[in-house]
C-alpha positions in Angstrom: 39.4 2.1 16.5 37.1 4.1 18.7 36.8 3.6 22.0 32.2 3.4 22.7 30.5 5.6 25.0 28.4 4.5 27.8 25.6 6.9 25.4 27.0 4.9 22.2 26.1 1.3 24.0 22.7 2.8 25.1 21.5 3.6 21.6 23.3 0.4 20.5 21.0 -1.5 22.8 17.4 1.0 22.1 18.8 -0.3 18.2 18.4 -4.1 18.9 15.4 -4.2 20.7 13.6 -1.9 18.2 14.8 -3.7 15.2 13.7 -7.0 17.2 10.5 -5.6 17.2 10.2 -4.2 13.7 11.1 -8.4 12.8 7.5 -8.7 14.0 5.6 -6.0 11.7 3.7 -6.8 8.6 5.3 -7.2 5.0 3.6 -3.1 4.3 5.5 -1.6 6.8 9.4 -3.1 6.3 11.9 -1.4 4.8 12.1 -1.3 1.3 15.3 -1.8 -0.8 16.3 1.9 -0.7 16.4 2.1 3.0 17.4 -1.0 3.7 20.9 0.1 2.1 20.4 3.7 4.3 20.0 1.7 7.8 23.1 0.2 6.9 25.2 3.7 6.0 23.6 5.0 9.5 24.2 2.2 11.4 27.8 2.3 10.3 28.2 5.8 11.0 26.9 5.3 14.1 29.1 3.2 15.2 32.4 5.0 13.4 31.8 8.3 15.0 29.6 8.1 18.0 26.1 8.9 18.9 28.2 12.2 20.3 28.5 13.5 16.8 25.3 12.6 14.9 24.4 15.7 14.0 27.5 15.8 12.0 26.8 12.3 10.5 23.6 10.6 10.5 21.6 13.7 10.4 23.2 14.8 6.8 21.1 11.5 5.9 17.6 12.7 7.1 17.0 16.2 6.0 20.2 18.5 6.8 21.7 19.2 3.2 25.9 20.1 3.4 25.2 22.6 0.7 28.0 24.8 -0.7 28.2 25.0 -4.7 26.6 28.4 -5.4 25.1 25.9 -8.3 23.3 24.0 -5.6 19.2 25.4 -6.0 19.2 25.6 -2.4 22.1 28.8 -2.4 20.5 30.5 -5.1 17.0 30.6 -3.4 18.7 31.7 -0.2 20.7 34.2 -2.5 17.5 35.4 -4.7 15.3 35.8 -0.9 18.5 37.8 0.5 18.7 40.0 -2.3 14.8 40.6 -2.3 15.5 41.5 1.6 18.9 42.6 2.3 20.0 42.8 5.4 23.7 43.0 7.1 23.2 40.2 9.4 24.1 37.2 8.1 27.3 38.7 6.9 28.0 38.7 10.7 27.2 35.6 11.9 30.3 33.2 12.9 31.4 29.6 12.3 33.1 29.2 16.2 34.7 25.8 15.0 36.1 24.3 12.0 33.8 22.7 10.0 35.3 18.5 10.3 34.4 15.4 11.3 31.3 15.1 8.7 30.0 12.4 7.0 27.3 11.9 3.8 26.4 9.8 1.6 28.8 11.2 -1.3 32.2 10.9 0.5 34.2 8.3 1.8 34.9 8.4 5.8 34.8 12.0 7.7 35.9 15.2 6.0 36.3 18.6 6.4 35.0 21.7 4.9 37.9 24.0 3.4 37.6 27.6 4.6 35.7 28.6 1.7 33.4 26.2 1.6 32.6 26.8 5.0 32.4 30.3 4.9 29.8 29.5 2.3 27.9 27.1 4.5 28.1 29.6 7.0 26.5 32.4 5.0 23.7 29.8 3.7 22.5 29.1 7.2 22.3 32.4 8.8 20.4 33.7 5.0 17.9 30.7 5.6 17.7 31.8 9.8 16.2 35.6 8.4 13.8 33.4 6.1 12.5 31.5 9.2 12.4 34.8 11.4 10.5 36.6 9.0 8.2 33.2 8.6 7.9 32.8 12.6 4.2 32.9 13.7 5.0 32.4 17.4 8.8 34.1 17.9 10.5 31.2 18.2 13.2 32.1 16.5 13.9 34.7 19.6 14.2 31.7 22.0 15.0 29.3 21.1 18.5 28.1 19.9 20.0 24.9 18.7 21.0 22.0 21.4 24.6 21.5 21.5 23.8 18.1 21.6 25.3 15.7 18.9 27.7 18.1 18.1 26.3 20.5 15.4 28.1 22.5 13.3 28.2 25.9 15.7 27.2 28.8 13.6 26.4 32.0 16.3 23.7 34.8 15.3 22.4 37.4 16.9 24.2 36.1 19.7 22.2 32.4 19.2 23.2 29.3 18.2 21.5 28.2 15.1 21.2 25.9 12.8 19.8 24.7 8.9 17.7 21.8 11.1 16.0 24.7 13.8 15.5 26.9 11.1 13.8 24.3 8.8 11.9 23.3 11.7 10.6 26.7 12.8 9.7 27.2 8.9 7.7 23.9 8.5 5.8 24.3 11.3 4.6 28.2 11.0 3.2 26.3 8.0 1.1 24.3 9.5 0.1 26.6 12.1 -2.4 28.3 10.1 -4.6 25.6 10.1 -4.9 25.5 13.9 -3.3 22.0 14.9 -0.2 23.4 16.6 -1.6 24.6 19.9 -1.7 23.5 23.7 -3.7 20.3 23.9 -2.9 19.2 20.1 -2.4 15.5 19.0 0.5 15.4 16.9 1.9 12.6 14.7 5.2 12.5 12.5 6.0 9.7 9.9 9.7 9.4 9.4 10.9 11.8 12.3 14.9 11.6 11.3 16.7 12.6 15.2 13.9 14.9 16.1 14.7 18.3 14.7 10.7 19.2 14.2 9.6 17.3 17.4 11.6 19.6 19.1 10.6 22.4 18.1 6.5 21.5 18.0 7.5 20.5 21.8 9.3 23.8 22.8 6.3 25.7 21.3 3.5 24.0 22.9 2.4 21.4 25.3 1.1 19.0 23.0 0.9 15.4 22.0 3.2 14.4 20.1 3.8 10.6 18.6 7.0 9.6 16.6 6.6 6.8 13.8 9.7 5.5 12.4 12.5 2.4 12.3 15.6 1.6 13.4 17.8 3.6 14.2 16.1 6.8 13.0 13.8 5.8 15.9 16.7 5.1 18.2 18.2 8.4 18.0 15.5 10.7 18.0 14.0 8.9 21.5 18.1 9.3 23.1 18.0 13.0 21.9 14.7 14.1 22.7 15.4 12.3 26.3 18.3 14.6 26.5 16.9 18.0 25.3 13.6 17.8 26.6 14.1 15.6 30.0 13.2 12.1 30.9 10.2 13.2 32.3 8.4 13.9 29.0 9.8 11.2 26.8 7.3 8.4 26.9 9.6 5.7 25.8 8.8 2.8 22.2 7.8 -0.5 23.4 5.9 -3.1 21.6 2.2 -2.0 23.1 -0.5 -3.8 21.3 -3.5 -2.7 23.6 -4.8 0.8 22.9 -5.7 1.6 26.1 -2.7 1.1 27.6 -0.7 3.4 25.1 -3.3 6.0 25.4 -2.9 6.4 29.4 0.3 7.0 28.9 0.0 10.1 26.0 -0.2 13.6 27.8 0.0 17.3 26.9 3.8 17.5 26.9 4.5 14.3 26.1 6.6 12.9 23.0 6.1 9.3 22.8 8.2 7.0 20.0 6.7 3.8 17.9 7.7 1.9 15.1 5.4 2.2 11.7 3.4 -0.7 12.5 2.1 0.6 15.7 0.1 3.7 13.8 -3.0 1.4 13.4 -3.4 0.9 17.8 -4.6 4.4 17.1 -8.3 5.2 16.6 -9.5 6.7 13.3 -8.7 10.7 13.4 -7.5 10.5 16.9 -5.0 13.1 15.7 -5.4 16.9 14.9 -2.3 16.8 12.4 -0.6 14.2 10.7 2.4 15.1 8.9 5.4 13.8 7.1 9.0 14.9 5.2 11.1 13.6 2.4 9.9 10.0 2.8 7.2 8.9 0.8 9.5 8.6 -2.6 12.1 6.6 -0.5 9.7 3.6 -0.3 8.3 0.7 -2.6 5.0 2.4 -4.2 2.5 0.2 -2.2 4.5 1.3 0.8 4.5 4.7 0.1 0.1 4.6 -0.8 -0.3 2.7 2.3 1.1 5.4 4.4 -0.7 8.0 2.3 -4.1 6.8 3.4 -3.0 5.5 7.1 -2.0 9.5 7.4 -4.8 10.6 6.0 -7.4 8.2 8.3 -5.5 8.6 11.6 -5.9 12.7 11.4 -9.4 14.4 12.0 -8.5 17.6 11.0 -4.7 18.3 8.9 -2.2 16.5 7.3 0.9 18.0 5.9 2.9 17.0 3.1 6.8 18.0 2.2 8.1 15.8 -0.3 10.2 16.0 -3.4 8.4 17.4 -6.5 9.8 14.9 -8.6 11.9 12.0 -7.8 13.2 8.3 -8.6 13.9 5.5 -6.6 15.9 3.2 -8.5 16.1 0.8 -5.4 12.3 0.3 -5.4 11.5 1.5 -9.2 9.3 4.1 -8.1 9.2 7.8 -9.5 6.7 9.7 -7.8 5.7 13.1 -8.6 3.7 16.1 -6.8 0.4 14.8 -8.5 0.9 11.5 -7.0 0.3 11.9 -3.7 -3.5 11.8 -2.8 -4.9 11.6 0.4 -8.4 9.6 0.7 -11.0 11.8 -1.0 -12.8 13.7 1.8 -9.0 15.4 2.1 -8.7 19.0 0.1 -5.9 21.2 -0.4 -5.9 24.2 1.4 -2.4 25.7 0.9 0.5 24.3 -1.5 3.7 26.4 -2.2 7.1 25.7 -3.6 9.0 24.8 -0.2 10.9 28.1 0.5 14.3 27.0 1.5 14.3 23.7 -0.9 12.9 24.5 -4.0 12.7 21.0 -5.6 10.1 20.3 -2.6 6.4 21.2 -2.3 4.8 21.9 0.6 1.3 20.9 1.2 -1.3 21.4 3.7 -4.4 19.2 3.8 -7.6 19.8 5.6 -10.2 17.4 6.3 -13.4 18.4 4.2 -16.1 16.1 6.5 
């Protein structure tokens, strides 16, 4: 069995005292039947292959996709864009190590990818990097790289490190620039956060605000890798606050501060600019997921973006939710909606506040 790491005990403990707290929070906001069987899967993934190798693991849970069939829609939109724009580059990008030690949902214990399969992997990544460089707003995509922290598949371009998550990432949020809500000074808030992929990049961009809601041990892992990317210095740690002002004196420009669901409503009516969640809103009971919808919508003054699944059922909660379904309150209109670019069975939609 493997032997823990002193980093493995410290997420272990940040695991129990959040889920202690999460014991505490109303009916609304616990897990429902589909995630209660995904904490479990985490949790023993986790604990199987070390907090040193999530991004192998846990993260293929949250939004990072192990895509290799050419049959998968994701290859063929990162064919069809590459074809539309060709370009030599990704053709020269490099897997530095073998692709093992991964887990999902689909397979039994850790695998590895075969050379082909990896080659393939390799080649879908560094297709979907020139989709997020020709999509950067702000260059990002010239600076930053991805954090060799939790052990991600290393896949070099350009002489960078980079990854499905960073580009993603860099993608979502040259979305939501456009609206304004992404600059020095902004109050950020993400329902459902995974490790932190988008966090970190919203926090390498810009000093901002920026508040992470989500359970155990999503919310475990993203506050231990943050800490390590970012520096102690600008992690402002989840405890169970109950008194607004307190939590406010402690959320500054730079800051990225971590709460469980529940603790959304210490914040004042559109005390955010932007609100925004990803791939979560179907993976909930259906008055979970409305809830949320109109907590997002009332906590933001000015945005709120949406990236969910276009269509999808939960047989764990009997919900099926589709694009049409999910309506902010009614002063909320749509100011940009697109087939997500990289995911094509996702829509991406940005909301601005009409009054």
């Amino acid at each position: 069995m493997r032997e823990g790491t002193p980093a493995d005990a410290e997420v272990a403990a940040l695991i129990a005292e959040m889920r202690r707290g999460m014991r505490d929070a109303p009916a609304i906001y616990q897990p429902g039947d589909f995630w209660d069987g995904l904490i479990s899967v985490n949790l023993e993934m986790l604990e199987t292959e070390g907090i040193a190798n999530f991004k192998r693991t846990v993260s293929n849970n949250y939004y990072n996709w192990m895509v290799t069939s050419l049959r998968d829609p994701q290859v063929r939109r990162a064919l069809a864009n590459w074809c539309a724009r060709p370009t030599p580059v990704p053709l020269m990008s490099r897997l530095e190590q073998p692709a093992s030690g991964l887990r999902t949902l689909n397979r039994q214990g850790a695998y590895r990818l075969s050379r082909f399969d990896a080659w393939r992997y390799k080649l879908f990544v560094s297709i979907l990097w020139e989709v997020a460089r020709r999509e950067d707003r702000d260059g990002l995509t010239r600076h930053l790289e991805e954090p060799t922290t939790g052990n991600p598949l290393r896949i070099r371009q350009r002489g960078r490190l980079i990854s499905q998550d960073l580009a993603n990432s860099i993608i979502e949020r040259s979305f939501v620039a456009e609206a304004g809500v992404t600059a020095d000074g902004a109050r950020v808030a993400e329902l459902g956060a995974g490790y932190g992929r988008l966090a970190f990049v919203y926090a390498s961009a810009a000093s901002l605000t920026y508040c992470i809601f989500d359970i155990p041990p999503a919310l475990s892992v993203s506050q231990w890798y943050l800490r390590q990317v970012l520096g102690a210095e600008r992690v402002v740690p989840h405890t169970r606050w109950r008194d607004w002002a307190t939590v406010e004196s402690n959320l500054r420009p730079g800051s990225v501060a971590f709460f469980t669901p529940d603790q959304i409503e210490l914040f004042p009516d559109r005390w955010f600019d932007l609100t925004q969640t990803i791939s979560t809103l179907p993976e909930m009971p259906a008055e979970q997921s409305a809830h949320y919808l109109r907590v997002l919508g009332d906590k933001s003054g000015r945005a709120l973006f949406l990236k969910q699944w276009r269509r999808w059922r939960n047989p764990d909660d009997a919900v099926e939710l589709r694009e049409a379904d999910y309506l902010p309150p009614e002063e909320w209109r749509v100011a940009r909606r697109r087939i997500d670019p990289t995911q094509p069975m996702f829509f991406d939609q940005l909301w601005l506040r009409g009054a």
